[in-house]
C-alpha distance (Angstrom), angle and dihedral (degrees) to the residues before:
residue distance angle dihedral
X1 . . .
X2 3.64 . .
X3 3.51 132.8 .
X4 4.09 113.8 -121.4
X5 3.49 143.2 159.0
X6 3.82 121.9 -110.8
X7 3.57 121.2 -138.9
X8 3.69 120.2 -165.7
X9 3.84 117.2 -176.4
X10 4.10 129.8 -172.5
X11 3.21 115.8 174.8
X12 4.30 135.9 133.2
X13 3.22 108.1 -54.9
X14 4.14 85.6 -125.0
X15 4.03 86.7 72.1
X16 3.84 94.4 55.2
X17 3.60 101.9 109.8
X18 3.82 94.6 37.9
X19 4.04 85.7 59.6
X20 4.07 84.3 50.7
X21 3.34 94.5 53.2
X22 3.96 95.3 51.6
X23 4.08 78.4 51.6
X24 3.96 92.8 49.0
X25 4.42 81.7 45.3
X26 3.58 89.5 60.0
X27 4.17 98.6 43.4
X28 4.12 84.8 -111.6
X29 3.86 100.4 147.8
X30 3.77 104.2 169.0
X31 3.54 124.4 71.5
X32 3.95 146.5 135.6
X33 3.50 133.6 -137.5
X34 4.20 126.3 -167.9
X35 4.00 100.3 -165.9
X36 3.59 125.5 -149.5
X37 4.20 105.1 25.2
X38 3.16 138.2 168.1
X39 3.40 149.0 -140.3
X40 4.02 151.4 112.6
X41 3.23 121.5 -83.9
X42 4.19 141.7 146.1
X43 3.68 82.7 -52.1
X44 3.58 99.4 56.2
X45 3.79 124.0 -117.0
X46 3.62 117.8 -8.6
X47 3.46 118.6 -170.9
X48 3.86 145.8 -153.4
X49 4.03 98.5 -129.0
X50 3.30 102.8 68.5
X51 3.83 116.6 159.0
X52 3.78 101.3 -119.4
X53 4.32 126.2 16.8
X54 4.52 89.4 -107.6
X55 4.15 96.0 73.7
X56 3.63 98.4 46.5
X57 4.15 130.6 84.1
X58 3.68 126.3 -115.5
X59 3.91 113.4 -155.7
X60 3.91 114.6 -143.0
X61 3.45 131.0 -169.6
X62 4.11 142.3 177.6
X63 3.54 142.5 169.2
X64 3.82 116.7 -143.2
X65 3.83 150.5 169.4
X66 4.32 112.8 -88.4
X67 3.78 92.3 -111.2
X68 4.22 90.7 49.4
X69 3.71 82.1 51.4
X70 3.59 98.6 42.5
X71 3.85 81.8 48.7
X72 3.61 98.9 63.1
X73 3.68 116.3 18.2
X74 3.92 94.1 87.4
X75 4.05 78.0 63.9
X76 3.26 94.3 53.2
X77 3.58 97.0 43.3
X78 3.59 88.0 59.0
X79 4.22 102.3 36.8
X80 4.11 80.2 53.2
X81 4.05 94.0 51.3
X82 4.17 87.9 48.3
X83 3.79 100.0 36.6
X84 3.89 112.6 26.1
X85 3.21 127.9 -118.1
X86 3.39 147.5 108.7
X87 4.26 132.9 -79.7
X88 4.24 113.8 -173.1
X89 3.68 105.3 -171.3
X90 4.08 122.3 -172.2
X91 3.70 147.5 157.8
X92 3.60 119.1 -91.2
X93 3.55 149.6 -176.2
X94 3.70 125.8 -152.7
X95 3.13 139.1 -173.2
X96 3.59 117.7 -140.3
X97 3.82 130.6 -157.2
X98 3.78 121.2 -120.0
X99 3.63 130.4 -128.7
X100 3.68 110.8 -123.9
């Protein structure tokens, strides 16, 4: 096992590829993204039938090296203080599979 950081990101799902690009910034190649969540929040109730794809929240999420993270999070510090949003950050472990 390895020890990571995960990075959880919700955010509109308009902002997705502006998140991905602070990922591709910081050499973080894997990721996975569950469109169209919901949940309640500050803003009240947001939910997963929105009319059109622009008013409703993607969640993101990675798992990366210390230095990829240490890389990017000032980004994402300051992409969540302009946009919204939300950023969970923890300790992980992970176990990776080997090549054989």
């Amino acid at each position: 096992m390895e020890k990571m950081k995960k990075v959880e990101v919700i955010i509109e799902s308009i902002y997705t590829n502006r998140v991905l690009e602070i990922f591709k910034e910081a050499d973080v190649t894997g990721y996975t993204i569950i469109r169209d969540i919901e949940g309640y929040g500050s803003h009240g109730l947001k939910t997963a039938d929105e009319a059109n794809d622009l008013l409703s929240n993607n969640y993101i999420f990675t798992v990366c090296r210390e230095e990829k993270f240490e890389r990017m999070i000032e980004k994402i510090r300051a992409f969540i203080d302009r946009y919204g949003g939300k950023c969970i950050i923890s300790d992980s472990l992970v176990l990776l599979h080997e090549k054989k």
